[in-house]
N, C-alpha and C positions, 0 to 999 in steps of 0.2 A: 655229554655234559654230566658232569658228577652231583648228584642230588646230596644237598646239606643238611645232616640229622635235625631233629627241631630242638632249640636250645629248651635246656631243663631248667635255665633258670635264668631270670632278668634281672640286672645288677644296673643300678645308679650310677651317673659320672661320675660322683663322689667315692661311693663305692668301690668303680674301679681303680678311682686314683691311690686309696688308700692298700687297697689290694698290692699294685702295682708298687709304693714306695715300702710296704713291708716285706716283699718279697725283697726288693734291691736293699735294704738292711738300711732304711731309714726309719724304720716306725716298729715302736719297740723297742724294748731291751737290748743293746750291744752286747755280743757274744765275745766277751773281751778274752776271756779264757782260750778258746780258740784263736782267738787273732786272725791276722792276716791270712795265713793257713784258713784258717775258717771261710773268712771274706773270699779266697780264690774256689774253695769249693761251693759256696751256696752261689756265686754269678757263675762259675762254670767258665768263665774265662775273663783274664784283667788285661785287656790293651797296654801295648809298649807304644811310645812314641819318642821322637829324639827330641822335643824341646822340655825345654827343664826351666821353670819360672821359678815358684815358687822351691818345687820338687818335680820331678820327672812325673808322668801319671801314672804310670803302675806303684808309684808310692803314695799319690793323691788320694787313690780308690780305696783301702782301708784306713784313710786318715778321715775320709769322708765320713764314715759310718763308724770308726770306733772313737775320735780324737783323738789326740797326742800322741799315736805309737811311734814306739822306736823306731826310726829312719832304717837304723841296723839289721832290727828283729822284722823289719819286712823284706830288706835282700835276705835277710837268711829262710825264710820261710818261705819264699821263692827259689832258691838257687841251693841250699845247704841240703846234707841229708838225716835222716834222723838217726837215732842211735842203733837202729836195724841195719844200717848201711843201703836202703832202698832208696831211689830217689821219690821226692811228691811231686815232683814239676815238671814239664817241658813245654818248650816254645815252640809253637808252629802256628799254620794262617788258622785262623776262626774266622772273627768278624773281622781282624784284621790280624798284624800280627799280635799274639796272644801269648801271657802266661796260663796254661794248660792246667789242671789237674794230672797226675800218671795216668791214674786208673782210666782215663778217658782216650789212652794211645790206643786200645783196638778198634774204639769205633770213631777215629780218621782215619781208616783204612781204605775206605771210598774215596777220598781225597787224595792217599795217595797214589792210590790205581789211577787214578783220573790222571795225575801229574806225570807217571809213568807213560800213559795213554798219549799225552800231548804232542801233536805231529808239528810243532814250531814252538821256539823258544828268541827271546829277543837277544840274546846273547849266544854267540857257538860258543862250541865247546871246544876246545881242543884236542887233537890227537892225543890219549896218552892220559891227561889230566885227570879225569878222575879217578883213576887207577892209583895215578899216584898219590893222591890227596888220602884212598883211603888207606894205604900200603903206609905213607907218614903216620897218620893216625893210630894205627895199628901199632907200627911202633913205636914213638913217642909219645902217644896218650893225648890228653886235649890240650888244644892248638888254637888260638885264632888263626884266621885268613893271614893277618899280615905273618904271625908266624909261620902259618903252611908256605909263603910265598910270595905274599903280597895281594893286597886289596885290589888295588888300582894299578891301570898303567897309567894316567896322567890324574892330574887333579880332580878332573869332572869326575862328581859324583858317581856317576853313569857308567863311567869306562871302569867296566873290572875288570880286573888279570884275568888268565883261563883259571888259577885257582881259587880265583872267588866263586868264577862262575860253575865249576866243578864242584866245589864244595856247596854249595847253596843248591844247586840240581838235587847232590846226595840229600841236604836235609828235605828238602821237598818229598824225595823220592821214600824216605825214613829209612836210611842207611846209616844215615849221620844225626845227630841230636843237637840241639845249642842246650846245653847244660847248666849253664850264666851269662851274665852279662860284665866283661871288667875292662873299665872305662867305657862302657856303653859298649863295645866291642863284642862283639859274640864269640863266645866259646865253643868249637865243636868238639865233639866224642864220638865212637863210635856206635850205634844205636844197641848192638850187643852188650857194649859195658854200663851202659847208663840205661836202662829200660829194664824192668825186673823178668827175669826170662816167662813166669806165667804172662807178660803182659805182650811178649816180644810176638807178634803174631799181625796176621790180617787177613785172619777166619771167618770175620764176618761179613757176612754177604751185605752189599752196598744198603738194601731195605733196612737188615738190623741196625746198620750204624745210624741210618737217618732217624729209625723210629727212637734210638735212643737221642739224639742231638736235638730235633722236636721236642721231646718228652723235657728234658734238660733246658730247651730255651723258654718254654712255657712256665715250668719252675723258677726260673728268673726272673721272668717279667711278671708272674700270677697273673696274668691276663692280656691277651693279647691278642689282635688280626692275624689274619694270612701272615699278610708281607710282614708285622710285629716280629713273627715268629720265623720266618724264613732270613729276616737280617740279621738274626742275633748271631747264625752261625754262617752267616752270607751262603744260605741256602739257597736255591733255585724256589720257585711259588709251585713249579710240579712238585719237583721233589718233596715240597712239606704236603699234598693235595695226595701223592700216593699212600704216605703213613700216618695222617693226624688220627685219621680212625682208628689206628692200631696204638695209638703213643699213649693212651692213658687220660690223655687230656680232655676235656667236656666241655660240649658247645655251650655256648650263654651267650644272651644279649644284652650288648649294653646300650643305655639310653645316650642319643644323641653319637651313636656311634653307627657310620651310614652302612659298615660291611661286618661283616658275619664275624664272631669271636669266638676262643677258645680259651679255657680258665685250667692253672692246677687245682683239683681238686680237694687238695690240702689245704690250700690256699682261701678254700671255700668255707670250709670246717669249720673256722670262729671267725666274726668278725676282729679284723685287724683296729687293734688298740692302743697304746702306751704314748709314750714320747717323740716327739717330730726331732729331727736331728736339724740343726742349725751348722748351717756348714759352706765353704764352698764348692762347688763343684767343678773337677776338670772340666776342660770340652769335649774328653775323650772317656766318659765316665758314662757305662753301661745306662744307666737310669736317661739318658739323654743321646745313645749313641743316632735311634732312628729320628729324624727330621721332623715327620708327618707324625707321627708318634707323641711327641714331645708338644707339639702344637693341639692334637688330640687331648690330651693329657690335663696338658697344663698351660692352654692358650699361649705357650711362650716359644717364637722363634730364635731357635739355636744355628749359628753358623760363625765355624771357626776362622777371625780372620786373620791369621800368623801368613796365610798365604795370598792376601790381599793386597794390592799395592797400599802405600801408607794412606795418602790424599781420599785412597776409597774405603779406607775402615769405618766403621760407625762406633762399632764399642772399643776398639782394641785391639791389639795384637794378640793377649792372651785372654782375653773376655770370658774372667770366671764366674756361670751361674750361680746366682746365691739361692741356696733352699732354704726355706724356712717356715714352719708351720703346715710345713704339707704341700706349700707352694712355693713357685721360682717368684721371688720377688724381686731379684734386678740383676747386674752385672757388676764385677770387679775386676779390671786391666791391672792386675800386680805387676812389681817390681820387689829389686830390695837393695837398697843403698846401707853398707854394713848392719847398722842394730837396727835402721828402719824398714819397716814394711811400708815400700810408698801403693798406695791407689792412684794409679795415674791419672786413669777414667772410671766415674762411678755412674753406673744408670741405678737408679730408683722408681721403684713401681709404687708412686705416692710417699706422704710422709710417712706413713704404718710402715712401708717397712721400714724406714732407720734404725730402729733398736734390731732388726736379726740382721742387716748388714753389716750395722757396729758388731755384735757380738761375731759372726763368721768371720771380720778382718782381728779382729783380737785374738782369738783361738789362732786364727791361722799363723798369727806375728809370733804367739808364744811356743807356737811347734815347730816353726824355724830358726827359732832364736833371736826373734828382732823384741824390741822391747821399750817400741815405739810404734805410731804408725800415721802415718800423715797422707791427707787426701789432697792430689791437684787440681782436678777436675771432677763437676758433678754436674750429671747433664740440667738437673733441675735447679739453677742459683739457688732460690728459697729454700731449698733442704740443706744446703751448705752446711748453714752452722748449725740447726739441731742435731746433723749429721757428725758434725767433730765437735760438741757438746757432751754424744751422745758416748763419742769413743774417750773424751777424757776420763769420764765419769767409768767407764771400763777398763780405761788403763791405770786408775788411780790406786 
């Protein structure tokens, strides 16, 4: 049984929360200079997912924390390369699939040993296939699937061609790169042309790469359990239990928190100060990815129901948390009928919050370009009309 050092220091619920919302780049000053760019390296990794409501959520996640940026200047800062001709990005699994930092390709290398490793795969492979997939690539440069050959043999999602299924083994494997995304589509390359060759490597032994991915999810969350920190990079709770000691990070306890914590230590260094950001939040947005966390946090139960039957949703199909002041104070089910932004369903956490949900559906109408916004549904009648009172008097 592994003896747990004594924490050096006791930190407040409050404390923690504010810790944890400056670290994820709500509290404080926006780093607007940096940009998106910026936002993919202080979280260390931005979640892709294929539904797209408002915007897709790897566009959300720095809309969340800087406002208004450029739709454009966030695929480009994701996918583009800089005047170096080096790439900053690449996709592969983190906590899920993920836009990467570069500098962060040697240490998934454990990863992809492991995938390498993997004695079954849900998909065969076929004879031949991915041979050929990389021999295409090689000479014609980057390819989606459908151009290497085809995605799919039938409609179902599920069924891929061998040269999906070849191609996707290669990225797994880090043979292959996705390098963008157009039409949602993934782009592959060869990891030789798209990987800076100082980065092309997997020298480091399994221990180095965790204790740097620990070290890096701690920094993201500024404070965080075991399992906090073992989901960020959907690490195993050994895996984080063989290197927290070595990662940098310092134990502390926090009040009314029943398991044992680990802080960045930077994080530690001034109390976290400035401006709450008022905003909505994906459901796929770091500051909310872990469950238990989030209910820790911020007494607020998150779960996304896009994949719920309709008759059993409670909030929504795309039930965007609203932050505000430091806290989640309700939910927004967007939509958008051309210049309107509709709220289909509004949850409210009392009247207090109506002015930061009016303010987060207003910001979010004028960065999509709606220039309207009209509510159908509010779970509390009596907030109703202070609630679209509250939004004329913002959109006036």
């Amino acid at each position: 049984m592994t003896t747990l050092p004594r924490p050096a220091l006791t930190l407040t619920a409050d404390d923690a929360r504010r810790i944890a919302l400056r670290a994820q780049g709500f509290l404080g000053a926006p780093d607007r200079r940096s940009g998106a760019r910026g936002v993919l390296r202080a979280l260390g990794a931005v979640q892709l997912d294929t539904i797209s409501v408002l915007a897709r959520s790897h566009e959300l996640i720095p809309y969340a924390r800087l406002g208004a940026v450029g739709r454009r200047s966030v695929e480009s800062a994701y996918w583009s390369t800089p005047d170096s001709g080096a790439p900053h990005a690449f996709e592969y699994w983190s906590h899920a699939a993920c836009v990467l930092p570069v500098e962060e390709w040697p240490h998934f290398a454990f990863r992809r040993r492991a995938y390498r490793d993997r004695p079954h795969w849900n998909h065969q492979l076929p004879d031949g296939a991915y041979d050929q997939v990389i021999k295409q690539l090689r000479t014609e440069g980057p390819l989606t699937a459908t151009e290497l050959g085809g995605a799919k043999r039938t409609s179902d999602w599920w069924d891929w061609s061998g040269t999906k299924v070849a191609v996707e083994r290669a990225l797994m494997y880090g043979e292959v790169v996705c390098v963008e995304r157009r039409s949602w589509k993934r782009v592959y390359d060869l990891a030789e042309r798209a990987i800076p060759a100082e980065l092309l490597h997997d020298d480091l032994d399994d221990a180095e790469c965790l204790r740097r991915l620990v070290r890096l999810a701690g920094e993201a969350l500024g404070v965080g359990t075991r399992a906090d920190i073992a989901d960020y990079h959907r690490l195993k709770g050994e895996q984080v239990d063989a290197v927290i000691a070595d990662s940098g990070l310092v134990p502390v306890e926090v009040e009314g928190w029943a398991k044992p914590a680990w802080a960045d230590p930077a994080a530690l260094a001034a109390p976290p100060r400035g401006r709450h950001r008022t905003t909505l939040l994906s459901p796929f947005d770091s500051l909310i990815w872990e469950r238990a966390r989030t209910e820790r946090i911020f007494g607020f139960t998150h779960r996304l129901e896009a994949y719920v039957p309709k008759p059993k949703r409670v909030y929504g199909y795309f039930a965007m948390p609203v932050l505000s002041g430091g806290r989640l104070i309700g939910r927004v089910d967007p939509a958008r009928e051309g210049h309107t932004l509709v709220a289909r369903q509004v949850t409210l956490d009392g009247p207090k919050a109506v002015p930061g949900v009016a303010a987060a559906l207003v910001e979010a109408a004028s960065w999509v370009g709606c220039t309207d916004v009209r509510v159908e549904r509010v779970d509390a009648p009596a907030l109703r009309t202070p609630l679209t009172l509250e939004l004329s008097r913002a959109l006036a």
